[in-house]
C-alpha positions in Angstrom: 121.1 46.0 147.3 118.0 48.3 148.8 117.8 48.8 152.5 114.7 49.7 153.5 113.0 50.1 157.3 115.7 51.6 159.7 114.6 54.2 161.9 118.5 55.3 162.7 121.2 55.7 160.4 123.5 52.5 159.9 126.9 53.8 159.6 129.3 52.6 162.1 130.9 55.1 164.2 134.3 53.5 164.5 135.5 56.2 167.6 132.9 55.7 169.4 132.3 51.6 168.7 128.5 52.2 167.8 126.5 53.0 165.0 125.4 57.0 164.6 121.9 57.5 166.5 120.6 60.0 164.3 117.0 59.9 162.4 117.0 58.9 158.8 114.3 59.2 156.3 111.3 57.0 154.9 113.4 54.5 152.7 116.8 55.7 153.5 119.4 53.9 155.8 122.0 56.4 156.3 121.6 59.9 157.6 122.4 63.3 155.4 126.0 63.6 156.9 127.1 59.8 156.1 125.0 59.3 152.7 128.0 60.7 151.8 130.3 58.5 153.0 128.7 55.3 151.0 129.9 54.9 147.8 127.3 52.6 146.3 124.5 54.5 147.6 125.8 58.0 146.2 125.3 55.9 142.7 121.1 55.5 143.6 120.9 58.8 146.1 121.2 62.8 145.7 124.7 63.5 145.9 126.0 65.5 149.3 129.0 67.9 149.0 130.5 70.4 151.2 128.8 73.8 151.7 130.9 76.1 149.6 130.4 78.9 151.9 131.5 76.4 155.2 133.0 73.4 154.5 131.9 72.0 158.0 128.5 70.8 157.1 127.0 69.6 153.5 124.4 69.7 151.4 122.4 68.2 148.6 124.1 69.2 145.6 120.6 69.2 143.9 119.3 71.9 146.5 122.6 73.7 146.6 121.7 77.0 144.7 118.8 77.0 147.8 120.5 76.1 150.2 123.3 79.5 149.6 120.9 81.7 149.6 119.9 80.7 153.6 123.0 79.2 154.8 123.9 80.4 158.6 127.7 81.3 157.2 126.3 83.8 154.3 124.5 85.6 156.7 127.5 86.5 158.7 129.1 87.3 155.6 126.1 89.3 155.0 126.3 90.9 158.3 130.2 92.1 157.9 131.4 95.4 158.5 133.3 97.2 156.0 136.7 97.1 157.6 136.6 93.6 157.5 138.0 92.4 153.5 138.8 88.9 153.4 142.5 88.0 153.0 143.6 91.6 152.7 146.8 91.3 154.8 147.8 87.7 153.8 150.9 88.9 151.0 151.7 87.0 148.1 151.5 83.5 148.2 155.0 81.4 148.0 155.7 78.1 147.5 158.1 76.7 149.9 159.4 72.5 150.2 160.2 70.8 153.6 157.2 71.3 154.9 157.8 67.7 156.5 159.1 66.7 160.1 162.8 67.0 160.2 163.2 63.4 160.8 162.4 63.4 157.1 164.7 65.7 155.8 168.4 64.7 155.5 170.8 65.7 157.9 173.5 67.2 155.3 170.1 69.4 154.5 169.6 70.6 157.5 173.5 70.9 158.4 173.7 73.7 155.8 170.9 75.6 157.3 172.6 75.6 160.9 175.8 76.9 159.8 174.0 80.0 157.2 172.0 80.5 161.1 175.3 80.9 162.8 177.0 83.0 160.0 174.0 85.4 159.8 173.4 85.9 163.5 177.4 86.6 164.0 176.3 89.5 162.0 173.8 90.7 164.5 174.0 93.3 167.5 173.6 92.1 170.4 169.8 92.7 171.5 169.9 94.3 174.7 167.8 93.6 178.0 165.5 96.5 178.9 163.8 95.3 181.8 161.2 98.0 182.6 158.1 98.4 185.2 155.1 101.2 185.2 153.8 102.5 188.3 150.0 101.2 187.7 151.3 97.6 188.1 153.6 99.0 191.2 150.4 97.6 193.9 150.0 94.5 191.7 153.4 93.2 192.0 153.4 93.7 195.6 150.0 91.8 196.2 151.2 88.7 198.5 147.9 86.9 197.9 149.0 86.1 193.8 150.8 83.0 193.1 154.5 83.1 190.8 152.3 82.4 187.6 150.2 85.4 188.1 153.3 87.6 189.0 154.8 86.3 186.1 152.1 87.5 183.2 151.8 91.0 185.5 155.7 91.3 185.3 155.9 91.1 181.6 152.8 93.3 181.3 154.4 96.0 183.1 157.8 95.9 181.3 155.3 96.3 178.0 153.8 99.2 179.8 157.2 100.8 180.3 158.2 100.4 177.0 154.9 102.3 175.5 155.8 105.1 178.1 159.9 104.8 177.2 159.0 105.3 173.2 157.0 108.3 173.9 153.8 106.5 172.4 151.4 107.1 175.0 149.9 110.8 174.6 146.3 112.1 174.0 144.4 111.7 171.0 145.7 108.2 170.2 144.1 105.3 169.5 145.9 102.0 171.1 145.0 98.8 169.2 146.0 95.2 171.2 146.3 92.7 168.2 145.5 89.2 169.6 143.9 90.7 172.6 142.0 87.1 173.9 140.6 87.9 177.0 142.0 91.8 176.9 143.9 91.4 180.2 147.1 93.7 178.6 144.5 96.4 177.4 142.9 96.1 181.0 146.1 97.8 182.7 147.1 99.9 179.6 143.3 101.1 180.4 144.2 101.7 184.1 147.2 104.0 182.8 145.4 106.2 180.5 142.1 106.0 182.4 141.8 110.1 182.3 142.4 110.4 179.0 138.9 111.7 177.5 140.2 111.7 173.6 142.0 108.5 173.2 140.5 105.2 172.6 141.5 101.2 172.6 140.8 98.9 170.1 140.8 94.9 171.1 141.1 92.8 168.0 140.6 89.1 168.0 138.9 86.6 166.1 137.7 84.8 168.5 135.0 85.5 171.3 136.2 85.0 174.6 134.6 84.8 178.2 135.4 86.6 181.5 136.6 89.8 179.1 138.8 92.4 181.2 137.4 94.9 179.0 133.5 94.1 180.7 135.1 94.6 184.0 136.4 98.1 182.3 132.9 99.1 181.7 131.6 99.4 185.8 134.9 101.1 186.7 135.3 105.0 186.1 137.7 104.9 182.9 137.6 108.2 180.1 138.7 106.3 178.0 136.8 104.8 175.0 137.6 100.8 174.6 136.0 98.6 171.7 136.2 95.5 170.7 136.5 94.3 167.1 136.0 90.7 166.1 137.7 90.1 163.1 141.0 87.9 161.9 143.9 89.6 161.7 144.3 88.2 158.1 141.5 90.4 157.3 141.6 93.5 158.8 141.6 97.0 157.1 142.8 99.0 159.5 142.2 102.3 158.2 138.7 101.7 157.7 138.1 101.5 161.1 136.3 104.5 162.4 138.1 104.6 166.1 141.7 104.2 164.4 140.4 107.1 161.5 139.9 109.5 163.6 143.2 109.6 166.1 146.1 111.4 165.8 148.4 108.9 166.6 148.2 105.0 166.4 150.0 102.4 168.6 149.6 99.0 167.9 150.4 96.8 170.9 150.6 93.2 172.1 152.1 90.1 174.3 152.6 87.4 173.0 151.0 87.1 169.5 151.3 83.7 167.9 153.3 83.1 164.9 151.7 83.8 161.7 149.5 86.5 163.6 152.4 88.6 164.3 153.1 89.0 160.9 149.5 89.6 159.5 149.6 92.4 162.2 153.0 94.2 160.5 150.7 93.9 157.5 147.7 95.2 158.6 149.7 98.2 160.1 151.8 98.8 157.2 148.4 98.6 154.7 147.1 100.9 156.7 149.6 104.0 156.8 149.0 105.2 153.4 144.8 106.0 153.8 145.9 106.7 157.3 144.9 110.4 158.4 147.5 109.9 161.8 151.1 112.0 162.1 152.3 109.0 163.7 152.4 105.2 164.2 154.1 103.3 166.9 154.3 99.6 168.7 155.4 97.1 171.0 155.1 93.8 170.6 156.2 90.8 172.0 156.5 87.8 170.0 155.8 84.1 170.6 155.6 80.5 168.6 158.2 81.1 165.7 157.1 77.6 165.0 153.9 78.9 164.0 155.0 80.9 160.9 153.7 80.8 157.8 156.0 81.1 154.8 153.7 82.7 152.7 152.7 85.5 155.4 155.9 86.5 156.8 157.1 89.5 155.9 161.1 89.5 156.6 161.5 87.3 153.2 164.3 89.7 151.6 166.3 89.9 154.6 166.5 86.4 154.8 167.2 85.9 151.0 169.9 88.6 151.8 171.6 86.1 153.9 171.1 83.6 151.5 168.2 81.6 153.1 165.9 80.2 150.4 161.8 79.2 150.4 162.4 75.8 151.1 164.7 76.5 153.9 161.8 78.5 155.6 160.3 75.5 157.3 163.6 74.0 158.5 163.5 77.4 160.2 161.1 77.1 161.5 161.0 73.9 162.8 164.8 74.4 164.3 163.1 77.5 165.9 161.2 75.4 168.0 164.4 73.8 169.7 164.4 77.2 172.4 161.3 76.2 174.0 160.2 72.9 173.8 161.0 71.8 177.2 165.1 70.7 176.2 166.3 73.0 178.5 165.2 70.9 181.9 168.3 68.4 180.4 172.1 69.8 180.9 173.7 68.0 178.1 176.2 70.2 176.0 174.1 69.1 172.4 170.5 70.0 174.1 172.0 73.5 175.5 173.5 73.8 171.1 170.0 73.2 170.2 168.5 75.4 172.4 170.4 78.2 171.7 170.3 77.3 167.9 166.4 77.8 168.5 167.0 81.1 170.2 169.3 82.4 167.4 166.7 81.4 164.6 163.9 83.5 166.7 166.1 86.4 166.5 167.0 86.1 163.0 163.3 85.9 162.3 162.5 88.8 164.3 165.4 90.3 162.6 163.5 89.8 159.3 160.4 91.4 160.9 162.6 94.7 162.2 164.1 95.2 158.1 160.3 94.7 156.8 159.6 98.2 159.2 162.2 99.9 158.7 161.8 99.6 154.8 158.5 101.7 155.8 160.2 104.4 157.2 160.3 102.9 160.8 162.6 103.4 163.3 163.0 100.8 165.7 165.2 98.2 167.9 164.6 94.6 169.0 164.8 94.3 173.0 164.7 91.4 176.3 161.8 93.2 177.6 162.0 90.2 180.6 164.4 87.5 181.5 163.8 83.7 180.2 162.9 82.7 184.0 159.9 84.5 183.6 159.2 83.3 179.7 161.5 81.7 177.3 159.6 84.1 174.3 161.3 87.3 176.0 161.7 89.3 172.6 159.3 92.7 171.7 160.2 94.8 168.8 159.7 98.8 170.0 159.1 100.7 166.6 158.2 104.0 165.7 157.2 105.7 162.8 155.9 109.7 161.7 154.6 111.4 159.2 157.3 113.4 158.1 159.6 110.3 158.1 157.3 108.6 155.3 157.8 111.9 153.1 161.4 111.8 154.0 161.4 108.2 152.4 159.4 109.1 149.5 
């Protein structure tokens, strides 16, 4: 049947209980994004499909060879800089099962995982707590007028900033790179430190573009030091093609708090980086967060797991189990949610554990640490790692 004479388009918004209010053409009844969605008219109509370039609008399939030489999204991929390769620090991909709620999983399944977590982080050191503070933060702390949520972000910021200073990473003629930077508030004080140095830089990587940046505020205050801010995922990042990290002695990648996956793509992006790398030495502290997040084809700490007889498909149960040490199980004192809890605090570490091997088979040198207590954040982990030039030839 032929519909003919609507001035709006008759598909039925079901969310919003009304039907879509935008213009359709001469003879048509549905507008370009729902022609789609009618199956008998895509019979009688130019079929739409999804813009191969971004999938979040489409197109007429007859127009499409048009349509990609204009699109908004090729011109950004037009417009890219040369450090930025697309999927360059993703890894191999791997194929993992259980990628399901746990509820769906049997329980003799997931009893076998708990006890290989127990057995494997028996095997571990104890991680010690290294609660440090830097002097730039001393005034900070002190402020009265700042609420305990404020105190609590500067707190952990200044234990970060100690550690830089502890591992001997903060020196002239190094470039400092924040992975994940968001609004650049760890960079800010890191700036404040090393504010006289004329020959170093900062790097602020983050995909996203965020308001009320710390490094504007950096720009009317009298700071040496160069800062720049790259937009780019993580995922696609070639470090050593950067021209601020290429021409630096040293490198220090840094961070608080980097999500899941992103944690890994950063190891990546560092480790990719070392052989084009011109710099004597490498270093970084980072503090981790969302275990829940990770990927199973990023992460990086596969062999160590596999060494403790974790499989793929296990990965996600990991995961998942991971989730237990912060999902709010704590505010209840029963025995079995305190077991979970910590069972979710021993698969973080066993995960940063992975993370630790995957640098150290690079040559690194380097420790986990409790760089704050859990009353300030539950995600109280940072790897401190170092690497230098003569250790890489030492490996080779």
């Amino acid at each position: 049947m032929k519909m003919t004479g609507f001035e709006h388009c008759q598909f039925f918004v079901e969310r919003k209980k009304r039907y879509c209010r935008m213009s359709v053409k001469k003879g048509k009844s549905f507008c370009g994004e729902h022609e789609s969605t009618q199956s008998d008219w895509n019979k009688v109509i130019d079929e739409r499909i999804d813009c191969p370039l971004d999938p979040s609008h489409t197109i007429y399939k007859s127009k499409l060879t048009k349509h990609l030489k204009v699109c908004n999204a090729k011109v950004k991929l037009d417009a890219q800089p040369s450090y930025v390769v697309k999927g360059i620090n993703l890894g191999e991909t791997v194929k993992c099962l259980n990628d399901i709620p746990l509820s769906l999983i049997e329980q003799s399944v997931i009893d076998v995982v708990i006890e290989k977590i127990k057995n494997s982080f028996d095997k571990l050191p104890e991680i010690p707590e290294e609660i440090l503070t830097h002097e730039v933060l001393k005034g900070e702390l002190s402020n009265p007028t700042y609420g305990p949520e404020a105190k609590r972000h500067l707190l952990q910021t200044a234990s970060l900033l100690g550690h830089l200073e502890n591992a001997d990473l903060v020196h002239e003629n190094t470039c400092f790179i924040e992975f994940g930077a968001g609004r650049g508030k760890l960079t800010y004080w890191l700036a404040q430190a090393t504010k006289n140095q004329t020959n170093s830089s900062i790097l602020l990587i983050d995909r996203s573009s965020h308001r009320h940046k710390k490094d504007n505020k950096l720009k009317n205050e009298k700071v040496e030091i160069k800062v720049t801010r790259v937009r780019a995922d993580i995922a696609d990042l070639k470090l050593s093609d950067v021209p601020e990290a290429q021409q630096m002695q040293c490198q220090v990648a840094f961070a608080k708090h980097i999500c899941g996956v992103a944690t890994d793509l950063t190891l990546r992006c560092i480790t990719n980086s070392i052989p084009k790398s011109k710099s004597s030495k490498f270093g970084m502290v980072i503090a981790f967060c969302c275990h829940h997040q990770c990927n199973c084809s990023h992460y990086v700490g596969h062999k160590y797991l596999e060494k403790e007889g974790f499989t793929n498909d296990e990965f996600p149960i990991l995961c998942k189990i991971a989730s237990w040490a912060t999902c709010g199980i704590k505010l209840n004192k029963a025995s079995e949610d305190s077991e979970r809890e910590m069972l979710g605090r021993k698969v973080k570490t066993l995960l940063n554990q992975g993370r630790l091997e995957y640098l150290k088979s690079f040559g690194f040198s380097g420790r986990l640490v409790h760089y704050t207590t859990t009353d300030i954040t539950l995600e109280n982990q940072a790897i401190v790692a170092t690497l230098t030039r003569e250790s890489i030839c030492g490996e080779n």
